[in-house]
N, C-alpha and C positions, 0 to 999 in steps of 0.2 A: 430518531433524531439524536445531532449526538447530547452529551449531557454537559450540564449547565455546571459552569468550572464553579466553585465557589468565591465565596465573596474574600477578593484580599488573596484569591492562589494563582495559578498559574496550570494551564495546560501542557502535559506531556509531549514529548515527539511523538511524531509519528513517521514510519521510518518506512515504506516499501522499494523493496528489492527487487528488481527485475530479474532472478532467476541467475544460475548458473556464479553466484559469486564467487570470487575466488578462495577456498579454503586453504590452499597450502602456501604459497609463495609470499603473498601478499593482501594479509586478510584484512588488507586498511577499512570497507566495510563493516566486518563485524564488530573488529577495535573502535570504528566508532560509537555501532550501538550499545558496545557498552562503554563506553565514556557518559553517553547520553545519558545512561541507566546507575550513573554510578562509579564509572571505575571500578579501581580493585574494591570499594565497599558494595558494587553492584547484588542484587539477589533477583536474579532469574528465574524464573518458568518459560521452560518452553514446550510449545502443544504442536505435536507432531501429526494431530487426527486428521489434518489432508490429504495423509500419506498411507498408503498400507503396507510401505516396507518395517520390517520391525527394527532393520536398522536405523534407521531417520533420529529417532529422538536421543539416541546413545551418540550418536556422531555427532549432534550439533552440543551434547553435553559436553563431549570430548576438547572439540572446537574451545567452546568459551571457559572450557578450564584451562586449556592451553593455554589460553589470551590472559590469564591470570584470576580471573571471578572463582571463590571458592564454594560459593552454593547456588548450585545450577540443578533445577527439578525438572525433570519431565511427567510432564502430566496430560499423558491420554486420555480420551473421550470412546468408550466404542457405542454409547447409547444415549441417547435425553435423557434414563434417569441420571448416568453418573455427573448429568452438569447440575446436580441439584446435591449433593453429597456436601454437608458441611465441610468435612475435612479438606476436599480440595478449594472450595471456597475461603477459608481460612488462611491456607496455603496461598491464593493469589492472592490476598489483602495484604501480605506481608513483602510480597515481591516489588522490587522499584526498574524492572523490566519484564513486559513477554515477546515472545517470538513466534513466530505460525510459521511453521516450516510446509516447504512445499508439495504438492499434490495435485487436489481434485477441489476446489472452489466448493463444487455444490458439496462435494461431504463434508464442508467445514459448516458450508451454512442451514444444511437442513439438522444437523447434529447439533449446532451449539446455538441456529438463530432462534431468539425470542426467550431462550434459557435462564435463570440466575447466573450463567457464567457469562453469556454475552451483555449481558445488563451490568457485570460487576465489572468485566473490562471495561466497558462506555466509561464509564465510574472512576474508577481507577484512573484514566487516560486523564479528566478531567479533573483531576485531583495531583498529578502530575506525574503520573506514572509514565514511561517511555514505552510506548508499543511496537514492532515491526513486524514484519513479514518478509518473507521472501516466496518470489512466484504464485501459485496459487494464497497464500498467507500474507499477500501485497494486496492480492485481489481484494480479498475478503474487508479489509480496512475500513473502507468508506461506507456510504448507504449503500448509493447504485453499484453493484454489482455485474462488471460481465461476467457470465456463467458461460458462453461459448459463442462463436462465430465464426465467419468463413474469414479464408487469406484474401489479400489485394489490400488495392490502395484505391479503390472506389466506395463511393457513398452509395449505400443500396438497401430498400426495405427488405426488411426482415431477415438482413443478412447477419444480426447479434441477437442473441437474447439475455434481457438485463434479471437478477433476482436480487433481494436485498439482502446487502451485506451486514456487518456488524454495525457502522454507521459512530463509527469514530468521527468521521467528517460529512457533511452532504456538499463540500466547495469543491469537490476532488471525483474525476471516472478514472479509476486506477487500470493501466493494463501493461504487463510482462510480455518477455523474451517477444521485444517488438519488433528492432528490425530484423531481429535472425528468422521471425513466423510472419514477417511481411501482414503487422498488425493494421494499419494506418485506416484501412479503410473500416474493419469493427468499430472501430474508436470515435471517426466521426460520425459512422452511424450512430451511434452511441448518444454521442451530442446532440444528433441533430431532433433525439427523443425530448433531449433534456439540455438545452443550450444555459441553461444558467450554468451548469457546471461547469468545471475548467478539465477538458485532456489530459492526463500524465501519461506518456507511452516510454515504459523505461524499456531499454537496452535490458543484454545479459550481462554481470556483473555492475550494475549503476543502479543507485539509492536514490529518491527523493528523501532530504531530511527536511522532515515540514517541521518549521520552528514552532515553539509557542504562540510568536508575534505571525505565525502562517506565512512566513517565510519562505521557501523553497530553495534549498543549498545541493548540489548537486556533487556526486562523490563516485568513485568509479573509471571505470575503462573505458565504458561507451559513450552515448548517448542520452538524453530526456529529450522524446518530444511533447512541447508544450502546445495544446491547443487551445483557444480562447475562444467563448463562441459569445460573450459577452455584447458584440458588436455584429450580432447575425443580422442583416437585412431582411433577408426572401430565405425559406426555406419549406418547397412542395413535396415534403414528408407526408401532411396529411393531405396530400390527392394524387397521391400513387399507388400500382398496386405492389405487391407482395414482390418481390425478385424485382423491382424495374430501378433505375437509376434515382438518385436524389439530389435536387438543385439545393444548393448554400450557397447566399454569398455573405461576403462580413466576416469569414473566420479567421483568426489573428494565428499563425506558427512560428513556433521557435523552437531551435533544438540548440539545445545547451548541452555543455560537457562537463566535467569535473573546476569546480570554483566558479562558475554561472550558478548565478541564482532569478527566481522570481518571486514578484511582490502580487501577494493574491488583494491587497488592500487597494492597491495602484494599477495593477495589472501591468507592471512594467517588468520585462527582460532587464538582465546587466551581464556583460559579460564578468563583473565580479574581479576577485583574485586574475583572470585571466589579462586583465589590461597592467595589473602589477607584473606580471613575471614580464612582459614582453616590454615593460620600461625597464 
């Protein structure tokens, strides 16, 4: 569950990336996570343990030294015990942003879930630390976790399977590089496990930034597809078997692009910033 912000604070961002941001031309993404995190007074970690290139965690240090942040840590994980290691515990309590860069979903959460480090981010977030990820490190954000599932745009049993993720949020089923992997139909499976939650299906290059007020501002080149299953009617999940199709009805989409936002309080769409440029 995620943790209880304290009395009189305020909850961090919460930033997932849907994969492939752009690093060179136009890093208006990462500039913003760290705006969120601070600005130039930002202090960073970023954990690259989704990844097993050894370049990963030096490239995105690179990145956000570029962007101007002058203390940017990388801090690997290659075991359970090193999430129990004061030193790097210490190290996160001092940061006013982390980052999960991308990979492999389940190595982030069977390495860090249920740890002092996963417990210290929850913590952190809710004390107002700014979090993101990108790709698999978007994934991992919320509880519900997809771990993996098949392509299409149909609703079908046991076509995803969920593991829990770090659990910054349970209002949020996070999933990447959606329309480039033809996600849509994981997703609603997804939901239709767990209809309280709300859909995010980012695009490559496009961020959910979930405010403190849980906000959803949308930033980027692509897409968010938003699904809502808030108003599910019928849904014969539980009397199907395994591979066969799944009836929903009731569920609310929206795909929003850069300056769309949504209200998780209202469950309203706006097309946002988008109806200013076009006056």
């Amino acid at each position: 569950m995620p943790s209880k912000v304290p009395e009189g604070g305020t909850r961090g961002w919460i930033i997932p990336i849907g994969g492939a941001e752009n690093k060179e031309n136009d890093r208006h993404i990462l500039e913003r996570f760290v705006r969120c995190s601070g600005g130039r007074e930002a202090d960073l970690v970023v954990i690259p343990t989704a990844s097993r290139m050894n370049e990963t965690g030096p490239r995105y240090e690179r990145l956000f030294k570029a962007i101007g942040v002058d203390r940017v840590t990388v801090m690997d994980f290659d075991t359970r015990r090193d999430c129990q290691e004061p030193g790097r515990l210490a190290r996160l309590e001092e940061a006013t942003g982390i980052f999960f860069t991308g990979g492999n979903q389940l190595r982030l959460s069977t390495l860090l879930g249920g740890t002092p480090v996963a417990k210290l981010v929850r913590a952190l977030n809710a004390r107002g630390v700014t979090v993101g990820g990108t790709s698999a490190g978007a994934s991992i954000l919320s509880e519900h976790m997809i771990a993996f599932g098949d392509e299409g745009a149909s609703v079908v049993s046991g076509s995803v399977r969920l593991a829990p993720g770090l659990g910054l949020t349970n209002r949020f089923i996070i999933d990447q590089h959606f329309r480039q992997r033809d996600r849509l139909g994981r997703l609603l499976t997804a939901l239709a496990y767990n209809p309280f939650a709300v859909g995010i299906g980012l695009d490559e290059d496009t961020a959910a930034f979930i405010g403190p007020d849980e906000t959803v501002e949308i930033e980027g080149s692509g897409g968010v597809t938003i699904v809502d299953g808030a108003d599910v009617s019928f849904s014969s999940m539980d009397s199907v078997s395994e591979g066969q199709p799944v009836c929903m009805l009731g569920l609310r989409l929206h795909i929003l692009v850069a300056g769309a936002t949504f209200n998780m309080h209202t469950r309203e769409a706006s097309a946002g910033t988008l109806v200013q440029r076009k006056e």
